[in-house]
C-alpha positions in Angstrom: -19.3 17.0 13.5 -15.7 17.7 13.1 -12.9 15.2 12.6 -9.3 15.7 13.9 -6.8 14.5 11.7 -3.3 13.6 10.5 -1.9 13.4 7.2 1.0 10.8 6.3 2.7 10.0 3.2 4.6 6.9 2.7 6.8 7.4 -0.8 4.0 9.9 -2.1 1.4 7.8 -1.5 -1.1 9.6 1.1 -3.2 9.0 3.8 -6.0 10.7 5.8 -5.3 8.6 9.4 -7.8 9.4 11.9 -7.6 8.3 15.5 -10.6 5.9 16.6 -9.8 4.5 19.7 -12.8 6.0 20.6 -15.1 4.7 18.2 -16.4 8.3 16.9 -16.1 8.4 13.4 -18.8 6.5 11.4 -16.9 3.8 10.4 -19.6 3.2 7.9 -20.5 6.3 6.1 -18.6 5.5 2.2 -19.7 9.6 0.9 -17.8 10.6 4.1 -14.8 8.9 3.8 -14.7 9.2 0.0 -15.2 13.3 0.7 -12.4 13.4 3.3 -10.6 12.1 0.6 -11.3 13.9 -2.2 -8.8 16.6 -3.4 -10.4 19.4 -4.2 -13.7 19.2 -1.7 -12.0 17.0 1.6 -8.4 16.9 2.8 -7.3 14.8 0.3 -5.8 11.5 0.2 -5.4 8.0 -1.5 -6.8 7.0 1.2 -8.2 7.1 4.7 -6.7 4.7 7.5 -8.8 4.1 11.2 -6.3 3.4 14.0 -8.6 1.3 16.6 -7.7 -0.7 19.5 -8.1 -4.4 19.7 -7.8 -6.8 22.8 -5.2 -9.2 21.7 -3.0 -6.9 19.0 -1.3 -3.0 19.5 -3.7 -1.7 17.4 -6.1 -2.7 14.4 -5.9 -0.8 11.2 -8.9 -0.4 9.2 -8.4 0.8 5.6 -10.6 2.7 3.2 -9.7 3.5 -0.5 -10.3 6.7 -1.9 -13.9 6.1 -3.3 -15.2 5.4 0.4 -15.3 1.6 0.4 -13.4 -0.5 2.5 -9.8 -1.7 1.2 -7.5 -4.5 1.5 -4.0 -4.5 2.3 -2.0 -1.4 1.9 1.3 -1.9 2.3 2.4 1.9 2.2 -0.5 2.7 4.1 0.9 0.5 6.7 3.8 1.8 7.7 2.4 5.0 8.0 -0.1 3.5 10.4 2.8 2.4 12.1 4.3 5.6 12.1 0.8 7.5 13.0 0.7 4.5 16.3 3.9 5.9 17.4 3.2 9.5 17.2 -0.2 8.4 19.7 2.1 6.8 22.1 0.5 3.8 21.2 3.3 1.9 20.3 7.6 2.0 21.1 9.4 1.0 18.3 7.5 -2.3 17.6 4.4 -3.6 16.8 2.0 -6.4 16.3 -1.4 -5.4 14.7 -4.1 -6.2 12.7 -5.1 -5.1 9.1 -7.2 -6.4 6.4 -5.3 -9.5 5.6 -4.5 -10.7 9.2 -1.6 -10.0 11.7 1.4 -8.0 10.7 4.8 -7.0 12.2 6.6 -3.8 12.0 9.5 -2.2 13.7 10.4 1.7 13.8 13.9 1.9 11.7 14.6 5.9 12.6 13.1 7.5 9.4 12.2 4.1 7.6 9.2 1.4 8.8 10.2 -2.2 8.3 6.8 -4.3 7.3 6.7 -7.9 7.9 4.1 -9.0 5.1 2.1 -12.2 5.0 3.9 -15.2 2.7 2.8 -15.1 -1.0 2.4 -18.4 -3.0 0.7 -19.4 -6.3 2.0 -16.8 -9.0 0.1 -17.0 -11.8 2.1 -16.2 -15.1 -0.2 -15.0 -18.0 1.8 -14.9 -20.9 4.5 -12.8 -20.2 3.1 -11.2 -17.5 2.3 -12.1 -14.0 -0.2 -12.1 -11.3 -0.3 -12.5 -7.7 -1.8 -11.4 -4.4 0.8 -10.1 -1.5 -2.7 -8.6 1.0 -4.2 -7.2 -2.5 -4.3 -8.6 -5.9 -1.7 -7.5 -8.1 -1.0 -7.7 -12.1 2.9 -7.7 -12.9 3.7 -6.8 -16.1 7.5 -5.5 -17.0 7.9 -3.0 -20.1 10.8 -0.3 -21.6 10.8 3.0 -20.9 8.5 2.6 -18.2 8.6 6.6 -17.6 7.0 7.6 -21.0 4.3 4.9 -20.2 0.5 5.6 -20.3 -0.2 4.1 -17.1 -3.4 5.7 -16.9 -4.6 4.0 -20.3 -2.9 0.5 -20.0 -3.9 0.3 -16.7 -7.6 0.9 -16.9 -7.3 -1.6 -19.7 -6.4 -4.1 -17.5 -8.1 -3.6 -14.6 -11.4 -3.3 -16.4 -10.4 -6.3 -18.7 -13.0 -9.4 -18.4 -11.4 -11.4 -16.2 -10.4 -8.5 -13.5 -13.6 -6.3 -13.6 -15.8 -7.5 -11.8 -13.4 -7.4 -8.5 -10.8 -5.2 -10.0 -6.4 -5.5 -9.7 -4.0 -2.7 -9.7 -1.6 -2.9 -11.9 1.9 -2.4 -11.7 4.6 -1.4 -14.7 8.1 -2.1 -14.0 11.0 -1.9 -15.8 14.8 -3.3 -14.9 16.9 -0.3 -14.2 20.1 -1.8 -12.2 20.9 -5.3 -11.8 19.1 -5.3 -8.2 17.2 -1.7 -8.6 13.6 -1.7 -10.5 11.6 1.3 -11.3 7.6 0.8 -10.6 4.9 2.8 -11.8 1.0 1.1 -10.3 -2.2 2.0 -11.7 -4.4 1.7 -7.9 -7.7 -0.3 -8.1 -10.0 2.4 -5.9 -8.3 5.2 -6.4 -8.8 4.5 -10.1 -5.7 6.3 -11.4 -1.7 5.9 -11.1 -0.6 7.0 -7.7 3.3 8.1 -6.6 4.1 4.6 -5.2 1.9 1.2 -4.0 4.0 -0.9 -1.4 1.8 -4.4 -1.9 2.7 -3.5 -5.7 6.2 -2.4 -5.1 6.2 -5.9 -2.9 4.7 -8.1 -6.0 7.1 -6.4 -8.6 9.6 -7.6 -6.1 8.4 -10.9 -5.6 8.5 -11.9 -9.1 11.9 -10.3 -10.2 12.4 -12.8 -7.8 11.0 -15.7 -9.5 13.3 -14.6 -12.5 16.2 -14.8 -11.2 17.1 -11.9 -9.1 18.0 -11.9 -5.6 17.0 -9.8 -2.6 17.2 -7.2 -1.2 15.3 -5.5 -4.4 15.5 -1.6 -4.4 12.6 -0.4 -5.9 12.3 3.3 -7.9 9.0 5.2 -7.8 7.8 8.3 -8.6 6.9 9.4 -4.6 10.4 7.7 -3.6 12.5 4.6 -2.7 11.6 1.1 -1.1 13.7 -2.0 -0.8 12.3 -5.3 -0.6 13.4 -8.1 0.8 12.6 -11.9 0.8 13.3 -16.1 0.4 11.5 -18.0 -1.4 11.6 -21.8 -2.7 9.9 -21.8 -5.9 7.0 -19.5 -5.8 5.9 -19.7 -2.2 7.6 -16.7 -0.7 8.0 -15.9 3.3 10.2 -13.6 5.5 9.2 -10.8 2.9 9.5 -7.5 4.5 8.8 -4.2 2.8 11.2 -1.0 4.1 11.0 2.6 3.2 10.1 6.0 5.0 6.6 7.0 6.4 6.1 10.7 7.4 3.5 13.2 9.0 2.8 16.1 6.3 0.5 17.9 8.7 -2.6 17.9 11.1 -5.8 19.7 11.1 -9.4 19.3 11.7 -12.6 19.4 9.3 -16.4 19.8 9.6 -18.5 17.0 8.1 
């Protein structure tokens, strides 16, 4: 069988996206998906996104982390589906669509997607740290120096802590770097490793400078790029919360599976 495919990266984070309007591509096969994925053997990607129509929405997206299982929300993953639905023609320069967590908005901003996310309430602080759920689960935790952080070590520890390891969280470092500019570094649930940016974690880093005190918009550092965040809130229940930043095509091809 072979497999026609596009590659999009949204702030370094990357995505096999694979047209199925059809309804060709086994949907259902995890050591395929999790191949296609894989670096050195597949394409390679964080992930792999499904583009599929649906009756009432443009388009449903149907999200698959790197080991071959099926994901929740991806924020940067997202946009590039966005992105990808305009390249198909599917789309102008809006949408309505479906992904894991329920119906999203987006609009084509030339070389930036702006993402409507769903409303986030019910932070949870755990000691000095934080943790909430903006379409994935996400633990918040803001350091020094985040640059020279072992993100691969701290985050394994928390995502494989007692509490989080049965379902697993990604976990996101941040550090203060401006008085409205944050640089995030996110350990991915998944992919099981740091990746070059997260935009549900780039959203819940956001979210809860927020709750300390500082006001959107929120730029947000990472190490694939630059997203801004922006939001109201009243208390902890958060709405209007869109995340913004670029979504590109890398390059197209097909493989044999």
């Amino acid at each position: 069988m072979i497999v026609n495919f596009y590659k999009y990266q949204g702030t370094g984070n990357d995505f096999v996206m694979v047209d199925n309007r059809k309804r060709t591509f086994p949907a259902d096969d995890e050591q395929l998906v999790k191949r296609m994925c894989d670096r050195r053997m597949g394409v390679g990607a964080d992930g792999l996104i499904l583009l599929q129509d649906h009756p009432t929405y443009d388009f449903e997206m149907v999200y698959y982390n790197a080991d071959g299982r099926v994901g929740s929300m991806c924020g940067n993953g997202a946009r590039c589906a966005v992105r990808f639905a305009r390249q198909l023609g599917v789309i102008e320069d809006v949408a309505c669509f479906l992904a894991a967590d329920g119906e999203h908005q987006a609009s084509v901003e030339r070389d930036d997607i702006h993402l409507k996310m769903n409303d986030v309430s019910g932070v949870e602080q755990i000691g000095d740290d934080y943790f909430l759920n903006t379409g994935s689960p996400h633990y918040v935790r803001f350091v020094d120096n985040v640059q020279e952080l072992d993100v691969y070590r701290e985050g394994r520890a928390v995502r494989y802590n007692s509490r989080f390891s049965e379902k697993g969280t990604n976990v996101n470092f941040a550090e203060r770097i401006a008085e409205d500019e944050f640089f995030v570094r996110t350990y991915e649930r998944g992919v099981e490793d740091e990746t070059l940016s997260c935009g549900t974690g780039v959203t819940a880093c956001a979210l809860v400078a927020g709750l300390r005190g500082i006001d959107s918009p929120i730029k947000v550092k990472t190490l694939g790029g630059e997203l801004m965040v922006t939001f109201k809130h009243e208390g902890d229940n958060f709405y209007s919360i869109y995340l913004m930043g670029p979504a590109k095509l890398v390059f197209s091809g097909s493989i044999t599976v």
